[in-house]
Legacy VTK file of the C-alpha trace (Angstrom):
# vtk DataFile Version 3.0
C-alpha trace
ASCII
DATASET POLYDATA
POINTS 356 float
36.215 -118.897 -44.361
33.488 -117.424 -42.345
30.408 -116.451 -44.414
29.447 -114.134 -41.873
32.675 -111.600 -42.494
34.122 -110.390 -46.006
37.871 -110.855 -46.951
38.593 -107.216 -45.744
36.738 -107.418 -42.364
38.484 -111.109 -41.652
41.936 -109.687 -41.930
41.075 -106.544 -39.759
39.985 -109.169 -37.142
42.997 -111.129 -37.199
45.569 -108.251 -36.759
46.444 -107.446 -33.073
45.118 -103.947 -31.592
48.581 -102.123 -32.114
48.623 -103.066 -36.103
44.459 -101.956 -35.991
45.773 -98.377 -34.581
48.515 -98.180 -36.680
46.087 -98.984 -39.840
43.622 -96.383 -38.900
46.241 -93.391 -37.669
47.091 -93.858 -41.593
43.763 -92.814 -42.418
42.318 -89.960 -43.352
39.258 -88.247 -41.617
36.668 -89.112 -44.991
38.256 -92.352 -44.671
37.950 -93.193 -41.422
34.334 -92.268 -41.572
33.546 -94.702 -44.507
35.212 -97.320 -42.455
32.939 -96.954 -39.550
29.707 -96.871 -42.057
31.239 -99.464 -43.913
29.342 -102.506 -41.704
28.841 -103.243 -38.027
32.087 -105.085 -37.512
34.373 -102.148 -39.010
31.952 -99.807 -36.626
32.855 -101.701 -33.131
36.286 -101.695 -34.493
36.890 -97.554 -35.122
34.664 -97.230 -32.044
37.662 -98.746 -30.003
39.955 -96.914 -31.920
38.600 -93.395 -31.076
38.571 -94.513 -27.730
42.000 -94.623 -27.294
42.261 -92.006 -29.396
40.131 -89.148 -28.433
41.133 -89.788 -24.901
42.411 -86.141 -23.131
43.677 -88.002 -20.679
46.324 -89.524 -22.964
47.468 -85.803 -24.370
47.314 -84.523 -20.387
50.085 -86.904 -19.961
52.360 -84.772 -22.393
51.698 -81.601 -20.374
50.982 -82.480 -17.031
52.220 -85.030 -14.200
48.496 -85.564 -12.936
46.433 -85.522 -16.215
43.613 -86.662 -14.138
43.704 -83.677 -11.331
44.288 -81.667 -14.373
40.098 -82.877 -15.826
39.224 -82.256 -12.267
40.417 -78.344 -12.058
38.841 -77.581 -15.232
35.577 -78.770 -14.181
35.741 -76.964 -10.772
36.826 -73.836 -12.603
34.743 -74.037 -15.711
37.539 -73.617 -17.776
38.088 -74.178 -21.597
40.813 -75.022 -23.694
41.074 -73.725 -27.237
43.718 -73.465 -29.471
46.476 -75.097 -31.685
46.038 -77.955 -28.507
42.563 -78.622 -29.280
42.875 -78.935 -33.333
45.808 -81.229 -32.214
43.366 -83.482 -30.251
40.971 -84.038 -32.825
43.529 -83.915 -35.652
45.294 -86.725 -34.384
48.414 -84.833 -34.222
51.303 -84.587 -32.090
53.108 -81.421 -32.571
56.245 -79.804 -30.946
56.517 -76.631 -28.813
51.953 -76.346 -28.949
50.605 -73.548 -27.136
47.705 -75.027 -24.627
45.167 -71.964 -24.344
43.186 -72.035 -21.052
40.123 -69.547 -20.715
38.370 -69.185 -17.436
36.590 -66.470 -15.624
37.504 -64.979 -12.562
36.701 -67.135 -9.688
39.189 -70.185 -11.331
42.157 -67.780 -12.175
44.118 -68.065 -8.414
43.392 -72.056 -8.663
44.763 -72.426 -12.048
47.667 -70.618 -11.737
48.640 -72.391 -7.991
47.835 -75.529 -9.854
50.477 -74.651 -13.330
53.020 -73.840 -10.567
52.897 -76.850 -8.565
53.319 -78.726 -11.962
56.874 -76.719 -12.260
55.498 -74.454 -14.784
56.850 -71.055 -14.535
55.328 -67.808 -15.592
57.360 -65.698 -18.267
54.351 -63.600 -19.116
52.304 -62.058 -16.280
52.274 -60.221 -13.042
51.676 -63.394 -11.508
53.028 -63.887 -7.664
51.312 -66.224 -5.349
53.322 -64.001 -2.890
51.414 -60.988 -2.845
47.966 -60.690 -0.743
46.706 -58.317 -3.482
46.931 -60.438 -5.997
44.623 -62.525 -4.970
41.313 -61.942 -5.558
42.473 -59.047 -8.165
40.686 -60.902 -11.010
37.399 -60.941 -9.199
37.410 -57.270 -8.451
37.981 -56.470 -12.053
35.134 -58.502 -12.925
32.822 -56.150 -10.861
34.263 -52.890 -11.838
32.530 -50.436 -14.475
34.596 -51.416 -17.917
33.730 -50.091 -21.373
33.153 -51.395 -24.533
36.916 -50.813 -25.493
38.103 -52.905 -22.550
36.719 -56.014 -23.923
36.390 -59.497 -22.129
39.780 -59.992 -20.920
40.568 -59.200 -17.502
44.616 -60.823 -17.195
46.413 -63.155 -19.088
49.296 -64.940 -17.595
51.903 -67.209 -19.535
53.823 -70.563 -18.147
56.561 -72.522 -19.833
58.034 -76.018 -18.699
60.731 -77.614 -20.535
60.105 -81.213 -21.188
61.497 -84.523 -23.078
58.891 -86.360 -24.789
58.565 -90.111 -25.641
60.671 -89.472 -28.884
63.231 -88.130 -26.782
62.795 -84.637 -28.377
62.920 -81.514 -25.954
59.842 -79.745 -25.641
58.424 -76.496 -24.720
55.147 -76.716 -22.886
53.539 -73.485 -23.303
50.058 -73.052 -21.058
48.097 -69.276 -21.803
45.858 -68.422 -19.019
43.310 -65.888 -20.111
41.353 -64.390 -17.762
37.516 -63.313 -18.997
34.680 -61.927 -17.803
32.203 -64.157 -19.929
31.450 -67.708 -20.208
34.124 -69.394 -22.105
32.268 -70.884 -24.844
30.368 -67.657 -25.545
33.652 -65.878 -25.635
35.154 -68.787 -27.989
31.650 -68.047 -30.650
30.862 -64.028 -30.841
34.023 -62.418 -29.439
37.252 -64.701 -30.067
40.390 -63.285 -31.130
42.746 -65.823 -29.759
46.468 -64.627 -29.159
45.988 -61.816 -31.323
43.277 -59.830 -29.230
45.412 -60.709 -26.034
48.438 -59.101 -27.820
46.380 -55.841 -27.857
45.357 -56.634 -23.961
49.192 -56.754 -23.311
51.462 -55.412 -25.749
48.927 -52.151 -26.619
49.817 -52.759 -30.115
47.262 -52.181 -32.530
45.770 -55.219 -34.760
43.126 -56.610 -36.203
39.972 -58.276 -34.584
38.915 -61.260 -36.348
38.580 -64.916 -35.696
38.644 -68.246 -37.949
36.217 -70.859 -38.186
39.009 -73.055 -37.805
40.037 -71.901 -34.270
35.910 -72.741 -33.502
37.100 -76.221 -31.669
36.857 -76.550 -27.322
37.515 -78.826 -24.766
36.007 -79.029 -21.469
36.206 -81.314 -18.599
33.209 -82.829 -20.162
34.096 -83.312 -23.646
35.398 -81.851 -26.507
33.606 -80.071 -29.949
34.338 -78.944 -33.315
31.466 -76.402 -34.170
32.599 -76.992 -38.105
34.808 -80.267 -38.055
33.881 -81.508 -42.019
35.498 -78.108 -43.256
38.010 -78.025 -41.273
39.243 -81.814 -40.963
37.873 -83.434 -44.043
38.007 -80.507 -46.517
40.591 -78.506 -44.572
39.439 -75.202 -44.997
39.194 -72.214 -42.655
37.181 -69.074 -43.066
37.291 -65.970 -41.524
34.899 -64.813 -39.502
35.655 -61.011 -39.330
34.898 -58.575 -36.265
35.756 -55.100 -36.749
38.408 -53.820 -39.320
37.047 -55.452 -42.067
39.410 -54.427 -44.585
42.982 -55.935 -42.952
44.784 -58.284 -44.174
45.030 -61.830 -42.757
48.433 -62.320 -40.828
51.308 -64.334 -42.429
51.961 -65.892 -39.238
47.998 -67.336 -39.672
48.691 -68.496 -42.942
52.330 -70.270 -42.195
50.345 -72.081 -39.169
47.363 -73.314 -41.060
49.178 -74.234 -44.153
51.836 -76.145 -41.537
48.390 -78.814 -40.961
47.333 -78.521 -44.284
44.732 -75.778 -43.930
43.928 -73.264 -46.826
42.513 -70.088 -45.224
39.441 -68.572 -47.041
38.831 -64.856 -46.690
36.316 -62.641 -49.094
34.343 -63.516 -51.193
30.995 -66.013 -51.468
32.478 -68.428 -54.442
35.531 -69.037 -52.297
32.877 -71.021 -49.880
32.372 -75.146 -49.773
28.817 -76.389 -50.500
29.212 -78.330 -47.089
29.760 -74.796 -44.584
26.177 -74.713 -43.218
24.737 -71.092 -43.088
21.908 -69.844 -40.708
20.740 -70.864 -37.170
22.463 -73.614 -35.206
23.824 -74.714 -32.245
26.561 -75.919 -30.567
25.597 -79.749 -30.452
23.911 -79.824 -33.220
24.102 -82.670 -36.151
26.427 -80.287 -38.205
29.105 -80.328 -35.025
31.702 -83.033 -33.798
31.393 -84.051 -30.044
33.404 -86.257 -28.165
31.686 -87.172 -25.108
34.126 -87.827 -22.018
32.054 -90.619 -19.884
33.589 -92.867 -17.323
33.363 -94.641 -14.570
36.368 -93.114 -12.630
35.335 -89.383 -13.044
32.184 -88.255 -11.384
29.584 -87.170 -13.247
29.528 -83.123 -11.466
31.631 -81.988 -9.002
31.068 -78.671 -7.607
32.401 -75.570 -9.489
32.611 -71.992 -8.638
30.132 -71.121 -11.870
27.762 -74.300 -11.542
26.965 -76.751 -14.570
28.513 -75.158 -17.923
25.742 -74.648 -20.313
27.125 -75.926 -23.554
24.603 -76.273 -26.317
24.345 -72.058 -27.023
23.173 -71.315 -30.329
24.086 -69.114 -32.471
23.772 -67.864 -36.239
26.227 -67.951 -39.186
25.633 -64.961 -41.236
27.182 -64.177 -44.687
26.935 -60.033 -44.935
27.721 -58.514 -48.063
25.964 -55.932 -50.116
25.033 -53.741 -47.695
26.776 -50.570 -47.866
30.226 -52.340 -48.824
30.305 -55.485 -50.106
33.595 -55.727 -47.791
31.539 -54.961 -44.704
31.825 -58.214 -43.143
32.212 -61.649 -45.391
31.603 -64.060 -42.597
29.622 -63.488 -39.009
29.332 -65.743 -36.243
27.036 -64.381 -34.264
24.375 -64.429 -31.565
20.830 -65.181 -32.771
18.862 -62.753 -33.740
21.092 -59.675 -32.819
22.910 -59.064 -35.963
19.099 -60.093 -37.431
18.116 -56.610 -36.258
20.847 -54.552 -37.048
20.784 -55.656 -40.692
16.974 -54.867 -40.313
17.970 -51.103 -38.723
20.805 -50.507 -41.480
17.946 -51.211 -44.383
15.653 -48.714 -42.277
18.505 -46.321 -42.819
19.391 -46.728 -45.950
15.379 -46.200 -46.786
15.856 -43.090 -45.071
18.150 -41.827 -47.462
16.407 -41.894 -50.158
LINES 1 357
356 0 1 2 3 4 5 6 7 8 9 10 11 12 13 14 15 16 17 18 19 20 21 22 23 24 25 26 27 28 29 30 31 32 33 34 35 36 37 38 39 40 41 42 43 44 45 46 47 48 49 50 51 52 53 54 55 56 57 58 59 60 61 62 63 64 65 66 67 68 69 70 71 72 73 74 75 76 77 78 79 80 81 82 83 84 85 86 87 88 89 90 91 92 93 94 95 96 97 98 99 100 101 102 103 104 105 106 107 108 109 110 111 112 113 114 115 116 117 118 119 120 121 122 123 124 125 126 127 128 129 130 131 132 133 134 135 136 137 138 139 140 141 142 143 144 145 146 147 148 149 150 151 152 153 154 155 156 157 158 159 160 161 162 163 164 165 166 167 168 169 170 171 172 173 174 175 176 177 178 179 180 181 182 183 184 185 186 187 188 189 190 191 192 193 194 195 196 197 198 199 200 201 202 203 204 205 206 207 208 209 210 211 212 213 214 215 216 217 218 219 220 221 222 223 224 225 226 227 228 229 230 231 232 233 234 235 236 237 238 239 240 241 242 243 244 245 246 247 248 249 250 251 252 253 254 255 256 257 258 259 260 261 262 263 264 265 266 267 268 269 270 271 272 273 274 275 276 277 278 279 280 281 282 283 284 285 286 287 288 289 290 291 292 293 294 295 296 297 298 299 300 301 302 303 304 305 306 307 308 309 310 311 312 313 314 315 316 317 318 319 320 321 322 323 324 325 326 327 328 329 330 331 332 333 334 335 336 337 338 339 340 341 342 343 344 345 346 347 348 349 350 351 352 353 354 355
């Protein structure tokens, strides 16, 4: 026996790389992070694990025929994906009938959409039509013209379905959301996301509830992909809600049915429902508290040109616990942008001063 490896890291070593997969798919996200502190040798070994792993090119496959021209228009167009997708990605999950959730501002939207089509996708949701002169271009316009507050960010939204049979020999439904925005899409994903639900307003006029999850805080960009609070949400799996606007509605059942389906407990109200391990206050995007997943190789360039230039990823932003205010229902959980919500606190206390 070699002296230089235990008993446990000699019979890693000696099984093949489909039985070292298999092995680590079993684990668990707390355990696969002991493994890798565990010693050098069980390190090298999850790195080449999460290599295959974490690999978008490998879950393009499932959607796309050209996973690889797929990377390419989302770095031209600055896009994001967000979504059930994305927690699917770093979940390690492979889930039937997903909905991929593309966000993009204006410039992208006519590429995008041309692109879906020539993959045989075909819009069920949408006033899409490559067809019409007017519609092209319509997105930019819209970007320019006077809108206010109750507008919001989204300019169009456009839906495409593909039927597909996957390696199982299941049929699928490929689902791809194109949402149209008049923001950077990683700003929109930390102080205004509502998901589906806001976009159900946009199209169906139906009234509902703004508010977004901390679980639903996960991206992917041509670049690589993040988890803003990935020990909550894939080691303790818990999600909190991070409220914007009616603060007293409740929390779909449709939410709850999807979370609990990937063992998720939603947390709403209420400061002794919160983990030690959710980190309040200033941060940022890449920061040690986040998950990244850097996409670097050889075969992709490192910037091609887009219509918005280089994304700017690393934002930061504040997690703010209000309560006590005026209601202690007010908000319960605030991502917001960094010293904004700082001064309207400090305004409401002038007021309340006032009144007395």
């Amino acid at each position: 026996m070699d002296r230089r490896f235990s008993s446990f890291e000699i019979f890693v070593l000696r099984l093949s790389p489909s039985l070292i997969k298999h092995l680590m798919d079993h684990m668990d996200a707390r355990s696969l992070i002991m493994l890798s502190k565990t010693s050098r040798t069980l390190g090298g070994a999850y790195v080449c694990y999460a290599a295959a792993v974490w690999n978008p090119l490998v879950m393009y496959k499932r959607w796309f025929r050209h996973g690889w021209s797929f990377r390419r228009l989302l770095r031209r167009c600055g896009a994001m994906l967000s979504g059930s997708v994305v927690f699917d990605f770093f979940d390690r999950a492979q889930r039937r009938n997903n909905t991929m959730h593309i966000f993009l501002r204006a410039a992208g939207a006519d590429e995008v959409c041309g692109w879906l089509a020539g993959e045989g996708y075909e819009t069920v949701l949408g006033d899409y039509d490559p067809n019409d002169p007017l519609w092209h271009g319509r997105h930019c316009t819209e970007a320019v013209r006077p809108r206010g507050e109750e507008d919001g960010p989204i300019l169009a939204a456009y839906t495409f379905r593909k039927e597909g049979v996957s390696a199982t020999g299941f049929r699928d439904l490929f689902s791809v959301k194109v949402i149209v925005i008049d923001i950077d899409p990683i700003q929109h994903l930390l102080f205004d996301f509502h998901a589906s639900k806001q976009l159900a307003v946009k199209l169906q006029r139906r009234l509902l509830m703004r508010h977004s999850e901390a679980g639903e805080m996960n991206f992917l960009t041509a670049d690589g992909a993040v988890s803003v609070f990935p020990y909550d949400t894939f080691v303790e799996r818990v999600s909190y809600v991070s409220r914007n606007g009616v603060h007293d509605s409740e929390v779909p059942q449709s939410w709850l049915a999807k979370y609990s389906a990937r063992g998720i407990t939603i947390i709403s109200g209420g400061v002794t429902g919160m983990r030690p391990s959710f980190k309040t206050g200033s941060r940022t995007v890449l920061d040690k508290f986040s998950w990244h997943i850097s996409f670097k190789d050889k075969y992709f360039p490192a910037f091609l040109d887009s219509y918005y230039g280089k994304a700017v990823v690393d934002l930061p932003f504040e997690v703010l616990y209000l309560s006590g205010l005026r209601s202690d229902s007010l908000f319960d959980l605030k991502i917001a942008e960094p010293y904004i919500w700082r001064a309207l606190l400090t305004d409401m206390e002038e007021e309340d001063v006032d009144m007395y």
